[in-house]
N, C-alpha and C positions, 0 to 999 in steps of 0.2 A: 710120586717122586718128582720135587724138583728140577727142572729143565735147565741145563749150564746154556751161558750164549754158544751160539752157531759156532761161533770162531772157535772156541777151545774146545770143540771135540775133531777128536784124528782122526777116527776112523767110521767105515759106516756102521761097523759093527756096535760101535758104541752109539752111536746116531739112533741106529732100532732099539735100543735099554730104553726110548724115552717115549711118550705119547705126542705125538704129531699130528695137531687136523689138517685139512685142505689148505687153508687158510693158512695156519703158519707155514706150510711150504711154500703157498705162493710166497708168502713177505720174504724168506728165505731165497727165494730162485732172484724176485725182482733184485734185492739188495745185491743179488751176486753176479747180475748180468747172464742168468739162465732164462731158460724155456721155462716159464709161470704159467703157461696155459693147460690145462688137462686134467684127467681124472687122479685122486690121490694117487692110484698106483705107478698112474705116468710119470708124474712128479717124485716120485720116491726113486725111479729109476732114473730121471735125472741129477738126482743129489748122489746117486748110488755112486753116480758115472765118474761125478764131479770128485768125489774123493780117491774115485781110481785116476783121475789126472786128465779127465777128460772132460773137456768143457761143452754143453750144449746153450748155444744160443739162442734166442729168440727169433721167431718165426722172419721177423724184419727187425734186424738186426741193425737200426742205422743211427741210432745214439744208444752213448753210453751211462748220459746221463737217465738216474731214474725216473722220474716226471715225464718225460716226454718219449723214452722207452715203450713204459706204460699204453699208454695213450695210442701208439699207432700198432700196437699189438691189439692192445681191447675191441679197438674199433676195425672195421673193416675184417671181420670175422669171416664174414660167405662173400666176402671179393669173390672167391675162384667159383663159384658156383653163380652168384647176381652177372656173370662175365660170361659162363655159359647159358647163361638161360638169353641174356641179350645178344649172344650168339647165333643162338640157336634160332631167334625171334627175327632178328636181321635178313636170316638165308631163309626162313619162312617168306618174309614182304621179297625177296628178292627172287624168289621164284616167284611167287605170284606174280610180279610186274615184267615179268622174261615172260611169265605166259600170256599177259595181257599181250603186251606188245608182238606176242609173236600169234596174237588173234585165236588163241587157244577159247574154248567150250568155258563158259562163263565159270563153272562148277571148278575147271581148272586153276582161274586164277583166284576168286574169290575167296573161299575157304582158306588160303594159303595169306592174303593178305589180310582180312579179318579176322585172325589166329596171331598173325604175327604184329600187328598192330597191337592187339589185344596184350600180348604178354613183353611188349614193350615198354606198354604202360605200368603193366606190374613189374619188370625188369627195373623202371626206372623208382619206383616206390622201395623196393628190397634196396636196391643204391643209395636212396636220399638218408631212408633209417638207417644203415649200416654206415654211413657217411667213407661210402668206398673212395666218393673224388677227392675229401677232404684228405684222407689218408695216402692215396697218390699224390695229392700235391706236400702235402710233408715230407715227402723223400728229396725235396728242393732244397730249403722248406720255400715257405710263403713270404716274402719280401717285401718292403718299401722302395724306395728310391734308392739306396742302395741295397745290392744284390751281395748273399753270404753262402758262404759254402755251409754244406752243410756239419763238417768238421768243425768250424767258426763260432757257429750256433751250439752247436754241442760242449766245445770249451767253456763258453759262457756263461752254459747253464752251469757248469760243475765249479765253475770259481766259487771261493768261498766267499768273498764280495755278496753274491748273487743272495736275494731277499726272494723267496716265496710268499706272495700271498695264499691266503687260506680261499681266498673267493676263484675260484674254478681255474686253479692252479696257472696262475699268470706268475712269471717268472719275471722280476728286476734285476737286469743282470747290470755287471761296470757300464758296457755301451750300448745295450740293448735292449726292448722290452721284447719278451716270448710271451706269447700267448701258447695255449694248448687245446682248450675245448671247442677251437672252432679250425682245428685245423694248425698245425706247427708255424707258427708265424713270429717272424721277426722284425722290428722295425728300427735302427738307429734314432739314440731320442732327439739328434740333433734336425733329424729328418721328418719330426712331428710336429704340424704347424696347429692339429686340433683334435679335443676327443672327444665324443658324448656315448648316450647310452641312448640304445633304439628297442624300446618296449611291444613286444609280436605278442599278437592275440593268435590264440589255438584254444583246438579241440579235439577231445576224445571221448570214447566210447565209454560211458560207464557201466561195467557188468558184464552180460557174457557175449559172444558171438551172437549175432542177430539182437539185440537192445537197441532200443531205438532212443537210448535214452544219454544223453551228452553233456559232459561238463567244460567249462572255460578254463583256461590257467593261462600263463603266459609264461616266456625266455626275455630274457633280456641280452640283448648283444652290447659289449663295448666294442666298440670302431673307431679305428684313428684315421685322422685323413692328413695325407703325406703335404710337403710343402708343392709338389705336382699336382696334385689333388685326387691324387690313389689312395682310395678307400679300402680298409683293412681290418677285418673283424678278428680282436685278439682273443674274445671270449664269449661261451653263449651258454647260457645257466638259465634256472627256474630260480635262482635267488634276486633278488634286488642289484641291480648293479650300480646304482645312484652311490654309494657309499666306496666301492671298489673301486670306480671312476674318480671319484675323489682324493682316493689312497694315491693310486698313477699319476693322478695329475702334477701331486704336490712333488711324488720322486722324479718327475720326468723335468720342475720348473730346477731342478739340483743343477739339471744340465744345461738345458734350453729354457730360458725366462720368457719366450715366446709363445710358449705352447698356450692355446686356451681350451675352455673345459667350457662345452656348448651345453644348454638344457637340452634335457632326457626330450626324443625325439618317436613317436607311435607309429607303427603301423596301420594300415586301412584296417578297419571295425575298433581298431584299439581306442579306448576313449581315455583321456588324460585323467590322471590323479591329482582329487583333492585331498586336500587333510578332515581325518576319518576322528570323529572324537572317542567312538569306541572299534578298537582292535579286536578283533577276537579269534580265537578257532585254539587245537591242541598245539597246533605247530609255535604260535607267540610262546604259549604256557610254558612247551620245552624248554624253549629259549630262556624266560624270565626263570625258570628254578636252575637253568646252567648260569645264569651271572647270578644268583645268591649263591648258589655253593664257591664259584669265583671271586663271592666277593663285591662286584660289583654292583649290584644294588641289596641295601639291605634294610632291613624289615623293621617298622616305624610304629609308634602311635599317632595319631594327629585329634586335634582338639575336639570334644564331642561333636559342638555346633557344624564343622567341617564334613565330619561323617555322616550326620543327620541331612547337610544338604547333597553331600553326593549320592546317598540312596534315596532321597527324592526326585534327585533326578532320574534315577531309575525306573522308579516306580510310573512317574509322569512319563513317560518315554514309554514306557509299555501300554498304558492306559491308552495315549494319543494313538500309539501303532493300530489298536483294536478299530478305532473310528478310522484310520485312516485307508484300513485294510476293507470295510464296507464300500463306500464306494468303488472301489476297483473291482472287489467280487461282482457286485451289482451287474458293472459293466461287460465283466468276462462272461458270468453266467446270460446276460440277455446275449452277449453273441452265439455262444454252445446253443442256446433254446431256438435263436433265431435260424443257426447249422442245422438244427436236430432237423426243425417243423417245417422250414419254409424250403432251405433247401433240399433237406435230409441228406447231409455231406458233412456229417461233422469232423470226419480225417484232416481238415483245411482246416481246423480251429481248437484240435484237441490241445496245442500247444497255451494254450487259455487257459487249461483246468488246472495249471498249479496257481493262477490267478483267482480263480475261482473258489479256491479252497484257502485264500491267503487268512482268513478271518481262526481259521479252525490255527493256523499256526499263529497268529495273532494270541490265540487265549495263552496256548501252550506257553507262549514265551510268557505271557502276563503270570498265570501258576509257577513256572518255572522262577520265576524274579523275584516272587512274593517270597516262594520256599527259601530260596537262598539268601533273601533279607531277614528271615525268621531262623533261619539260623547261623546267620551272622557267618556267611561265607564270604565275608570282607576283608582285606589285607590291602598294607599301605607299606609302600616302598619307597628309601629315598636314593636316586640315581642323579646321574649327572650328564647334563647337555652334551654328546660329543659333536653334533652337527644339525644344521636347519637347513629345510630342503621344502619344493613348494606342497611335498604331499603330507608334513609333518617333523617330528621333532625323533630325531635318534637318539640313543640312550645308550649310552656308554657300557659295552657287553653284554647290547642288542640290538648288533648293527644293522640285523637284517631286515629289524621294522619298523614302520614310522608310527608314532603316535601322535594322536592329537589331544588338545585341551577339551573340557567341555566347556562349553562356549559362555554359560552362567558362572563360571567358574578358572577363566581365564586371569592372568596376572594382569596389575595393571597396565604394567610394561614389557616391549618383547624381552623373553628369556634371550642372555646372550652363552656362547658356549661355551663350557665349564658349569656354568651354573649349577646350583640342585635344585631338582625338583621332586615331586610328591609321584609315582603313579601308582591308581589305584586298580584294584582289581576286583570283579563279582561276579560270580562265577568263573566263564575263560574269557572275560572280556576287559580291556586293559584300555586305560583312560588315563590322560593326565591332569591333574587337580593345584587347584592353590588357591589360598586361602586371601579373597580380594577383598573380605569387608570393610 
């Protein structure tokens, strides 16, 4: 049975005639300024309530606008619980240091302070992931140079003026930018003297409890820094924020033609981005077959001799990786043999053995490249320049990733924006091409 909208049912009774998952009640609670958090049935008894004339609100309850609603309900979930356990951890160290000080039996104070230390640390870890502070200081919210109620901020967000970007829901509102994923922050754009993007290396556990085994990713923060020079993070994402940064910059010069837009700026172990001439992984993939259903890039032939060089290049690219991948094993494996024998401590150099086996993933890629050139898993796209950046070229609905040329196959002259260009694809690896003979 077809579902009517929300608005045009009366009653709840007519409400139950229809199938409802979790999900569309939360969209329903959010849209109506309800409790969106809970188990279907919770949720159901909120809609229940709501047609009897009774409205249940949201746990923190301090905008009305949607977006930023959201955001300080989601987060900050186990406040009340990360609040007693730091509690609790607090009046542990503080009896232990009453009993130090009051020359109590070692057994007295110790235990009490190395207990409460202990789970202060974890108190402060459940905090940092739960982003409890973040959510306390959005009940302000989080300001620039000038200071806003938080009434102020909430109107601004709900004018119809007010532009959403899609990159980790930064609100341009008439007089303000809002940020949300790093915390409810507001700044006046006339009170933005500059903005960049600061690139954080991290890590996590990949697999189960006890793996010892760790992958990289990074967040990207955008930061404004005020004409005082208060520094203000409006947003912190696993997407690219080079392109988002961009977007703010240009609405923010509407108002202030002062503001400037600094290079993207790393954190310690983060190393800087160059331009990459093959992209790859599922995540671009998605990406490139959501701008061909869009529309935005679409699907080409290009001249034999063209195809011929760019799956040479390939093939050569795999071949050299094989040689290239030998000496490195060479060198990991003589350190693991000289761990094994000499000192017999290889726990200090197990971190080697993906070096060591690089030659075995060397073939694979080399069969891998060969098969998909034999079966002509090639595809050629023609898209359009939306922006040039030091780590590559962006592609107009696919903002989120930079591509690079391959370097035998670069244009005479720099692409300017707008332009079109060719990018090619083998297997999920995404290269950009053009035809310099």
């Amino acid at each position: 049975m077809k579902r009517p909208d929300f608005d045009s049912i009366k009653t709840y009774e007519e409400f139950k005639k229809y199938d409802w998952h979790r999900v569309d009640l939360q969209e329903i609670c959010k849209d109506h300024g309800l409790l969106f958090l809970g188990t279907e049935k919770k949720l159901n008894k909120v809609i229940e309530a709501y047609f009897n004339g009774v409205k249940i609100p949201p746990r923190r309850n301090w905008y009305t606008n949607k977006v930023l609603c959201c955001w300080v309900n989601e987060n900050g979930a186990m406040m009340d619980i990360n609040a007693g356990i730091l509690l609790f951890n607090l009046i542990l160290c503080a009896i232990g240091f009453i009993n130090y000080v009051r020359g109590a039996d070692e057994g007295h104070y110790t235990l009490p302070i190395v207990f409460g230390i202990t789970g202060l640390i974890v108190a402060a870890l459940f905090i940092a992931i739960d982003k409890d502070i973040d959510v306390i200081r959005s009940h302000g919210p989080i300001c620039g140079d000038k200071k806003f109620t938080r009434e102020y901020v909430d109107e601004q967000a709900n004018s119809e003026e007010t532009e959403r970007l899609r990159y980790a829901d930064i609100l341009l509102a008439p007089d303000i930018i809002i940020g949300v994923t790093a915390g409810v922050a507001a700044v006046a754009y006339e009170d933005i003297s500059s903005l960049h993007v600061k690139k954080i290396w991290h890590t996590k556990r990949d697999g189960p409890r006890g793996s010892y085994r760790y992958i990289e990713y990074y967040t990207y923060k955008i930061i404004v820094t005020t004409n005082k020079g208060k520094k203000i993070a409006i947003s912190e994402s696993m997407q690219d924020g080079d392109y988002a940064a961009k977007a703010i910059h240009e609405h923010c010069l509407k108002y202030n033609p002062e503001v400037k837009l600094l290079d993207m700026k790393y954190s310690c172990l983060t190393q800087e981005d160059k331009e990459k001439p093959i992209v790859e992984g599922q995540g671009v993939k998605h990406s490139v077959d959501l701008a061909i259903q869009e529309q935005y890039l679409t699907s080409i032939s290009v001249d034999g001799g063209l195809k011929k060089r760019f799956v040479r290049y390939h093939r050569r690219f795999a071949f050299i990786l094989i040689l290239e991948s030998l000496p490195v094993s060479a060198i990991a494996s003589a350190i693991l043999f000289f761990a094994a024998r000499i000192i017999r401590n290889i726990m200090g150099a197990v971190f080697l053995l993906p070096a060591a086996l690089f030659p075995f993933y060397a073939i694979y890629n080399l069969f891998s490249t060969l098969k998909s050139i034999s079966k002509d898993d090639i595809e050629f796209y023609s898209g359009e320049i939306a922006d040039k950046t030091k780590q590559g070229y962006i592609i107009k609905g696919v903002s989120y990733y930079k591509f690079g040329f391959i370097k035998t196959m670069r244009p005479e002259g720099e692409p300017n924006i707008g332009d079109r260009v060719i990018l090619a694809r083998l297997k999920d690896g995404y290269s950009l091409i053009a035809d310099n003979r």
